[in-house]
N, CA, C and O atoms as a GROMACS GRO file, in nm:
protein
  392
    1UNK      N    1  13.451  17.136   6.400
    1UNK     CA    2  13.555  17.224   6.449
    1UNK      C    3  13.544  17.358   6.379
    1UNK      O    4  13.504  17.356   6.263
    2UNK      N    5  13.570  17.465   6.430
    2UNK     CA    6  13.565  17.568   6.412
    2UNK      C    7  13.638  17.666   6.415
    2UNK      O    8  13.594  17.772   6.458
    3UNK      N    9  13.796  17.654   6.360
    3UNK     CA   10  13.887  17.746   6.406
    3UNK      C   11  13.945  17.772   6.239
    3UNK      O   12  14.043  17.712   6.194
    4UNK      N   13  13.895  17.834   6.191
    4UNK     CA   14  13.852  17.933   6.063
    4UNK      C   15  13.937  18.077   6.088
    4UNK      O   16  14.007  18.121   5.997
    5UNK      N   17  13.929  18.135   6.194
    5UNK     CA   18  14.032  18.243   6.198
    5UNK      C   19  14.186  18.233   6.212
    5UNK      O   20  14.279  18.314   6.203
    6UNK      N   21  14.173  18.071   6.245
    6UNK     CA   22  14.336  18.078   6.274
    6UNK      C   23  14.418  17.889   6.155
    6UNK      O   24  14.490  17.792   6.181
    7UNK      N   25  14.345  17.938   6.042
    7UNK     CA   26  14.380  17.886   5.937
    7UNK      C   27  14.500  17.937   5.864
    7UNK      O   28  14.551  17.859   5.783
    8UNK      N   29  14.556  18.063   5.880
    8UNK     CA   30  14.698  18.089   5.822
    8UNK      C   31  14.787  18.034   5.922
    8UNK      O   32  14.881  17.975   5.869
    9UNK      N   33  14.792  18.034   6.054
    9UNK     CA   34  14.846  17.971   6.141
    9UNK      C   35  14.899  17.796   6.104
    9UNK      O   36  15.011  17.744   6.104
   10UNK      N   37  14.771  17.742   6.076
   10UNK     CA   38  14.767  17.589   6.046
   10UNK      C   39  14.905  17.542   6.001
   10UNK      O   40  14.938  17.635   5.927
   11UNK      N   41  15.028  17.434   5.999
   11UNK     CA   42  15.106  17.455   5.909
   11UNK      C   43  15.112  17.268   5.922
   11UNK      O   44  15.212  17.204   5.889
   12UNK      N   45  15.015  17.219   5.963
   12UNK     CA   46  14.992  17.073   5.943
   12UNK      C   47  14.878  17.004   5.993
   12UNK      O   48  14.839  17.038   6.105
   13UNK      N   49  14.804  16.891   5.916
   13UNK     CA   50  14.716  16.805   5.959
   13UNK      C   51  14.749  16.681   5.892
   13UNK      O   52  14.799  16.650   5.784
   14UNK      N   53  14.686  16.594   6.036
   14UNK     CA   54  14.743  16.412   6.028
   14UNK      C   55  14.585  16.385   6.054
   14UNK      O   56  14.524  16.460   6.131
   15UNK      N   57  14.515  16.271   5.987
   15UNK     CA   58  14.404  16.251   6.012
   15UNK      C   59  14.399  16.080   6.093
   15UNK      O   60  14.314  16.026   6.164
   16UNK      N   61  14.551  16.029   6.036
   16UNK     CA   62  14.612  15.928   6.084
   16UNK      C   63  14.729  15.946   6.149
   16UNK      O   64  14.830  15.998   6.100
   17UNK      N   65  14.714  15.884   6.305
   17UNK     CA   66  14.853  15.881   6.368
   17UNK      C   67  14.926  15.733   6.403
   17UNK      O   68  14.859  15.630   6.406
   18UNK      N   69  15.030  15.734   6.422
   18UNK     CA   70  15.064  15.623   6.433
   18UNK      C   71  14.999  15.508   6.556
   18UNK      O   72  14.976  15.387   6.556
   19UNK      N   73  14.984  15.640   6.675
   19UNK     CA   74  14.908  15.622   6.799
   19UNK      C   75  14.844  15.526   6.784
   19UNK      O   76  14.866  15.405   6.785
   20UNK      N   77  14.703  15.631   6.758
   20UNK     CA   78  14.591  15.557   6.719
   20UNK      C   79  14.482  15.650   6.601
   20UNK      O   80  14.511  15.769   6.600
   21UNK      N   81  14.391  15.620   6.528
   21UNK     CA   82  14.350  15.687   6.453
   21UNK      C   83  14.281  15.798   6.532
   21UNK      O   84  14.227  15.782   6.641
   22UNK      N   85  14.294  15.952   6.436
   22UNK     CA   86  14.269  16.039   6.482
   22UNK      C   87  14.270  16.177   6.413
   22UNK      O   88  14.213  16.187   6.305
   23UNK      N   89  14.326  16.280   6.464
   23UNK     CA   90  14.320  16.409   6.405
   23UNK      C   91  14.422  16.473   6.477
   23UNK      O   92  14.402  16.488   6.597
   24UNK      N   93  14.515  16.508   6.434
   24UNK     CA   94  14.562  16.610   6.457
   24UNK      C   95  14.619  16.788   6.391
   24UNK      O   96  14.672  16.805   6.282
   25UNK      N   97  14.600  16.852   6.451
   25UNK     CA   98  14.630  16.991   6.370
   25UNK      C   99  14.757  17.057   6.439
   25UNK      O  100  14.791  17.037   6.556
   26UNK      N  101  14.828  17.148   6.337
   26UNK     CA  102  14.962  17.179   6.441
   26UNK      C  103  14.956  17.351   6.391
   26UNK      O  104  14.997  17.382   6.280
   27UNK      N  105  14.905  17.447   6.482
   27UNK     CA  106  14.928  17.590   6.438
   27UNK      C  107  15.082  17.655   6.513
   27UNK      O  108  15.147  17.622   6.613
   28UNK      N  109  15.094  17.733   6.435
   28UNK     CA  110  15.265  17.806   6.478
   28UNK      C  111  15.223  17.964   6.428
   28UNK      O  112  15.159  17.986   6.324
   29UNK      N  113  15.257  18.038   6.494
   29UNK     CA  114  15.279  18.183   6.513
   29UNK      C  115  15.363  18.273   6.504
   29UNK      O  116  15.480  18.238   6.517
   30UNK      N  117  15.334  18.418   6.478
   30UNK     CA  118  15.458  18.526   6.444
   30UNK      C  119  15.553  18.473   6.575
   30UNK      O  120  15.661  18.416   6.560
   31UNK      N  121  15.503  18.498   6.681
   31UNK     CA  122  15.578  18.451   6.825
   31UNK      C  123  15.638  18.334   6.891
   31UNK      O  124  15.659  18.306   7.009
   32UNK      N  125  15.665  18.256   6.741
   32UNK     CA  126  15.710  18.094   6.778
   32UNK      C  127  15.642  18.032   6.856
   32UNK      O  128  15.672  17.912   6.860
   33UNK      N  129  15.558  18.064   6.924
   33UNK     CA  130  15.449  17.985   6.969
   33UNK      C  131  15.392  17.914   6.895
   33UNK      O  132  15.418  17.937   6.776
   34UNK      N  133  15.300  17.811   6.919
   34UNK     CA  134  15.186  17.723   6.856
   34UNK      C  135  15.139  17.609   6.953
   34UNK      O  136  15.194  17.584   7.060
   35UNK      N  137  15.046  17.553   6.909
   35UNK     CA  138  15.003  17.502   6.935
   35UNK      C  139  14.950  17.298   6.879
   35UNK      O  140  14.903  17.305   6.766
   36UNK      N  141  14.951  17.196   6.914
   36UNK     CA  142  14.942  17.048   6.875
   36UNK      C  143  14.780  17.045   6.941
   36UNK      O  144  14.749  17.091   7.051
   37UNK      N  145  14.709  16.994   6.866
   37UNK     CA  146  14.557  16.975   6.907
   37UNK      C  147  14.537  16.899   6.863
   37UNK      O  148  14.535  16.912   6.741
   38UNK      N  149  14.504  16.754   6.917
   38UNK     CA  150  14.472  16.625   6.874
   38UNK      C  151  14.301  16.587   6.942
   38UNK      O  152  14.226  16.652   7.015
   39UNK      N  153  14.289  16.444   6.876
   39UNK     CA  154  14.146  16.443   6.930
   39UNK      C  155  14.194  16.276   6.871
   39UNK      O  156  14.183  16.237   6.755
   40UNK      N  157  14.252  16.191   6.998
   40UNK     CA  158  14.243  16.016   6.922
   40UNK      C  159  14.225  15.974   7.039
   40UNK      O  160  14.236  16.038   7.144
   41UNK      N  161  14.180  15.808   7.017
   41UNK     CA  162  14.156  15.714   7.121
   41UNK      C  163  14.337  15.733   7.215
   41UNK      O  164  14.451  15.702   7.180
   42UNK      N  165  14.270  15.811   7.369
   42UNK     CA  166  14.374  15.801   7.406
   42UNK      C  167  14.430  15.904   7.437
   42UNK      O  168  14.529  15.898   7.510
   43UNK      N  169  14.370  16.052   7.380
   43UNK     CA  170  14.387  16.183   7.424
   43UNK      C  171  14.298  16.197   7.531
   43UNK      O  172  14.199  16.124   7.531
   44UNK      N  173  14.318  16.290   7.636
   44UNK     CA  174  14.273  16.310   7.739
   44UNK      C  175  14.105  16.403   7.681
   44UNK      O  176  14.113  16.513   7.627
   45UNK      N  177  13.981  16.340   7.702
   45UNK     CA  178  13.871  16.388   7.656
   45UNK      C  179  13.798  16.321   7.508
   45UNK      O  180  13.680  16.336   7.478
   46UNK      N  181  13.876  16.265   7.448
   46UNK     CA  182  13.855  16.137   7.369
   46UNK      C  183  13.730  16.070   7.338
   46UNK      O  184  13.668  16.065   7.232
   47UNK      N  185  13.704  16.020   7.451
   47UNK     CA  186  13.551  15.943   7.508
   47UNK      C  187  13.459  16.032   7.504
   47UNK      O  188  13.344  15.994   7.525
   48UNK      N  189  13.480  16.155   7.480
   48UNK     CA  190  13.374  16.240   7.538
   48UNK      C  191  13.336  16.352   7.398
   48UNK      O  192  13.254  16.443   7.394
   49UNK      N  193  13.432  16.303   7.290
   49UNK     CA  194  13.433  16.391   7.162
   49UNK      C  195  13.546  16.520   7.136
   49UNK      O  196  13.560  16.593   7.038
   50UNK      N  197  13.613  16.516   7.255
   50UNK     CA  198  13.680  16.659   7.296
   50UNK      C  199  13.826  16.635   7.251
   50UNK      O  200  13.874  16.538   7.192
   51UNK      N  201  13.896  16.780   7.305
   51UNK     CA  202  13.986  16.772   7.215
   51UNK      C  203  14.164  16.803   7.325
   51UNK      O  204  14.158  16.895   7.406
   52UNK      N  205  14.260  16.748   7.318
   52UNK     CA  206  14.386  16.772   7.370
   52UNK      C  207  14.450  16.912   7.335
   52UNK      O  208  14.411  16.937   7.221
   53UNK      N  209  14.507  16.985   7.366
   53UNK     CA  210  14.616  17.076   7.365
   53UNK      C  211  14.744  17.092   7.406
   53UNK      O  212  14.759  17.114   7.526
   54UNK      N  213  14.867  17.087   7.320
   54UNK     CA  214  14.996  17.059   7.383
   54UNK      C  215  15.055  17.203   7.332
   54UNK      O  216  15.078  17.211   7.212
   55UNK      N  217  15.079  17.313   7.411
   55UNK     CA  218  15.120  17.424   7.408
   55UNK      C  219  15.298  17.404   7.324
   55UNK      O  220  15.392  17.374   7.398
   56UNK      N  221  15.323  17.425   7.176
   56UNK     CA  222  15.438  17.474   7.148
   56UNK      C  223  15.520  17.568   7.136
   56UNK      O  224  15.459  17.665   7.089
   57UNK      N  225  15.635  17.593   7.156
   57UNK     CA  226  15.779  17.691   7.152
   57UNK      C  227  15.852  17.651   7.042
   57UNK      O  228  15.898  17.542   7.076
   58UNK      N  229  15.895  17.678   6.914
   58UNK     CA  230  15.979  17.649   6.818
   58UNK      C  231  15.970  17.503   6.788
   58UNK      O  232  16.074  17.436   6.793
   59UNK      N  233  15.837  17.437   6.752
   59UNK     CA  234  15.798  17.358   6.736
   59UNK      C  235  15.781  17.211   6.826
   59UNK      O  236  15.747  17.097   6.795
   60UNK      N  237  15.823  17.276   6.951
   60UNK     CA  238  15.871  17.179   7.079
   60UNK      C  239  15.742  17.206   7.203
   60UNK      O  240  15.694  17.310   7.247
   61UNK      N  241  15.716  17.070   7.231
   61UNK     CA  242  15.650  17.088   7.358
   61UNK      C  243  15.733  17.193   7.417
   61UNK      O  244  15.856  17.203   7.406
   62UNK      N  245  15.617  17.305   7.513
   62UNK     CA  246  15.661  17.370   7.602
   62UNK      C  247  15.636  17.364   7.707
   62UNK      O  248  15.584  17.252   7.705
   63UNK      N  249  15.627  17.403   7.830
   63UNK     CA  250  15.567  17.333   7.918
   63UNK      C  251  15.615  17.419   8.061
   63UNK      O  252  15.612  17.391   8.181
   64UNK      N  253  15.666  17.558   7.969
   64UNK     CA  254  15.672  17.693   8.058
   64UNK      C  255  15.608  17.797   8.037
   64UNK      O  256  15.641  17.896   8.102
   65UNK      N  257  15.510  17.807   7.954
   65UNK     CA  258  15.374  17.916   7.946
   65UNK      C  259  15.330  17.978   8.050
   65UNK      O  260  15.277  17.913   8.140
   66UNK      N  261  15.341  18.098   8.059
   66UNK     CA  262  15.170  18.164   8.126
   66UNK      C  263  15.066  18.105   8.061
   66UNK      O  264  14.971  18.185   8.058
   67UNK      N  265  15.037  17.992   8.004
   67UNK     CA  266  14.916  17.968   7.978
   67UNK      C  267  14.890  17.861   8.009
   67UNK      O  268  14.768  17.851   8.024
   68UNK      N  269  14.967  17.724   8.036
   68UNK     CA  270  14.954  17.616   8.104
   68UNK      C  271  15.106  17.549   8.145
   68UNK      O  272  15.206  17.605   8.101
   69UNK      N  273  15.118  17.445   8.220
   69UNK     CA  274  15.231  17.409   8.207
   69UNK      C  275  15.234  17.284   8.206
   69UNK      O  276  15.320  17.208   8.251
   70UNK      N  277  15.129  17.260   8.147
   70UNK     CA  278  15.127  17.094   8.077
   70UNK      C  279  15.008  17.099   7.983
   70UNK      O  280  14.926  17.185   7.950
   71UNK      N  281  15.035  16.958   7.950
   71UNK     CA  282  14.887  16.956   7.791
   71UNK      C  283  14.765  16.956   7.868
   71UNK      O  284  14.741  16.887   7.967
   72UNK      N  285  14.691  17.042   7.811
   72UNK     CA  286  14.521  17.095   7.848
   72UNK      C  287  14.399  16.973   7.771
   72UNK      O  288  14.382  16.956   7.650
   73UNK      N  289  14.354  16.929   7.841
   73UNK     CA  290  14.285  16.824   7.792
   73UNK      C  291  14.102  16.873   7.851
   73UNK      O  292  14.061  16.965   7.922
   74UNK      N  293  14.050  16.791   7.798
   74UNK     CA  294  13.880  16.776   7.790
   74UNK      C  295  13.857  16.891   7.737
   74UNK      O  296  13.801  16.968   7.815
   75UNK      N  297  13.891  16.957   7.570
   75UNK     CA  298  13.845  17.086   7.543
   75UNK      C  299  13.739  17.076   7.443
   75UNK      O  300  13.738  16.985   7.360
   76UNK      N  301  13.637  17.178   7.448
   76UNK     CA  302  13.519  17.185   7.360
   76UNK      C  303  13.608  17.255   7.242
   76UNK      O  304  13.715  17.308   7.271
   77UNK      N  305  13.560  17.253   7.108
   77UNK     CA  306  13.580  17.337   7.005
   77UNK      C  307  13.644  17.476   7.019
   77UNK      O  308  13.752  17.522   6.982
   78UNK      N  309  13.519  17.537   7.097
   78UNK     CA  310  13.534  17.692   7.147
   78UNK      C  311  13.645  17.736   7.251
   78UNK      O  312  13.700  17.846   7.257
   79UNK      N  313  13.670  17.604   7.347
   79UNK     CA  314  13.831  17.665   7.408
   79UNK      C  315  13.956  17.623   7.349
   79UNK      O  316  14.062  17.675   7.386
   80UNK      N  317  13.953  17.529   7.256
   80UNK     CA  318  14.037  17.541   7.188
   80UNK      C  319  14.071  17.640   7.095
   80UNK      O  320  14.186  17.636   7.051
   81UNK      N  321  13.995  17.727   7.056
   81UNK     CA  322  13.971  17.854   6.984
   81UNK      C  323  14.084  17.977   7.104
   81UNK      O  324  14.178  18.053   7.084
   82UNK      N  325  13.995  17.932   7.237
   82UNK     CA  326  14.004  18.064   7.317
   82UNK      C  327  14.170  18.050   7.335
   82UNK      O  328  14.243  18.147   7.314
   83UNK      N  329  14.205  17.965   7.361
   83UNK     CA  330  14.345  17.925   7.391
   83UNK      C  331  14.411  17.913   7.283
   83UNK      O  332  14.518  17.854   7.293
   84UNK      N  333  14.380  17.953   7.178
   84UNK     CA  334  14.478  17.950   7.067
   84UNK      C  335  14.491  18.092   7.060
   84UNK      O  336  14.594  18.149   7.024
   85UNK      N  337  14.390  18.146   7.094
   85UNK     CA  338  14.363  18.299   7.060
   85UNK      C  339  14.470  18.374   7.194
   85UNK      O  340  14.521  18.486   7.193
   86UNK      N  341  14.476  18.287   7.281
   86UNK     CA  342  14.587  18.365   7.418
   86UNK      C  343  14.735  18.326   7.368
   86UNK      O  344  14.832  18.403   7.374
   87UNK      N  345  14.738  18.204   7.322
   87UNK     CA  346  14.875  18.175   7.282
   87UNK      C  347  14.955  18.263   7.182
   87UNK      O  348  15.070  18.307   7.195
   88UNK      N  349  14.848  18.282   7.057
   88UNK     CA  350  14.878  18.386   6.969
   88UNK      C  351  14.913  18.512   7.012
   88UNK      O  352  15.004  18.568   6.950
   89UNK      N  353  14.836  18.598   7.150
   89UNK     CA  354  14.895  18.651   7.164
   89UNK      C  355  15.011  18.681   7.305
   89UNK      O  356  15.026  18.790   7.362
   90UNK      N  357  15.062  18.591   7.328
   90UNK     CA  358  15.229  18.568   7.401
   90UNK      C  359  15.375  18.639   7.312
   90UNK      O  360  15.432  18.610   7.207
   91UNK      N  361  15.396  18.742   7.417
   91UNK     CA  362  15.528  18.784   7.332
   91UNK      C  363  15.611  18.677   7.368
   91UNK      O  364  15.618  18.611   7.471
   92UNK      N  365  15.697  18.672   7.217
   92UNK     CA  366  15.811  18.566   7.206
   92UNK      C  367  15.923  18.572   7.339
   92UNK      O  368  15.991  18.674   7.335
   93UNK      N  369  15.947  18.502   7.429
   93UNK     CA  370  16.042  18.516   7.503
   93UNK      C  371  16.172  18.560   7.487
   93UNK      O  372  16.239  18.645   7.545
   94UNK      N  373  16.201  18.456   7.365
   94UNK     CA  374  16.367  18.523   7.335
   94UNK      C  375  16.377  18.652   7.283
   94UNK      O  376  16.487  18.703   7.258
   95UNK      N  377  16.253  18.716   7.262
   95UNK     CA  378  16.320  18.891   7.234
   95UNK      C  379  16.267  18.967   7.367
   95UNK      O  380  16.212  19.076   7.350
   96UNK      N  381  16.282  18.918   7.494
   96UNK     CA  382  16.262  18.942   7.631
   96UNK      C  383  16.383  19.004   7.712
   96UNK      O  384  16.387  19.081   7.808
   97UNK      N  385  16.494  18.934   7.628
   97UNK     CA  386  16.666  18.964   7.705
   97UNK      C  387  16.696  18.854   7.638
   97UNK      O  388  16.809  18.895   7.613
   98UNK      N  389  16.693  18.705   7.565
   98UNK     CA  390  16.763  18.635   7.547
   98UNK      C  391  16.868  18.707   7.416
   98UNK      O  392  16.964  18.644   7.372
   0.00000   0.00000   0.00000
């Protein structure tokens, strides 16, 4: 894995889940955004070495993005990069009018 630029972001890793064994990483942003990126028996791409993406809002599944609107599955290294790199930059909604 390769996401070295967005290591201040990082603000957790599970190498064990209750699931099933695995990896997960959890990045969060100036913009309350972040992101859940797992890779266990059982994530969508799994079988194949790849990796899940569950787009977060204030530490909560979100699942109203311009960037997906559900978890992004079968990802190589590098789009998990690319999509962290779009999420990062999403202005925060609630300073939109809320």
């Amino acid at each position: 894995m390769n996401f070295e630029m967005f290591l201040k972001y990082l603000i957790s890793t599970n190498t064990y889940m209750k699931k099933a064994p695995g990896i997960m990483l959890r990045f969060k942003f100036p913009n309350n955004y972040g992101a859940s990126v797992v890779k266990h028996e059982g994530s969508y791409g799994y079988n194949e070495g790849l990796f899940e993406l569950g787009i977060l809002y204030n530490d909560e599944l979100y699942y109203g993005s311009p960037i997906a609107n559900d978890i992004i599955g079968h990802l190589k290294p590098k789009n998990v990069s690319s999509i962290l790199l779009q999420i990062k930059g999403l202005d925060d909604h609630n300073e939109e009018g809320d």
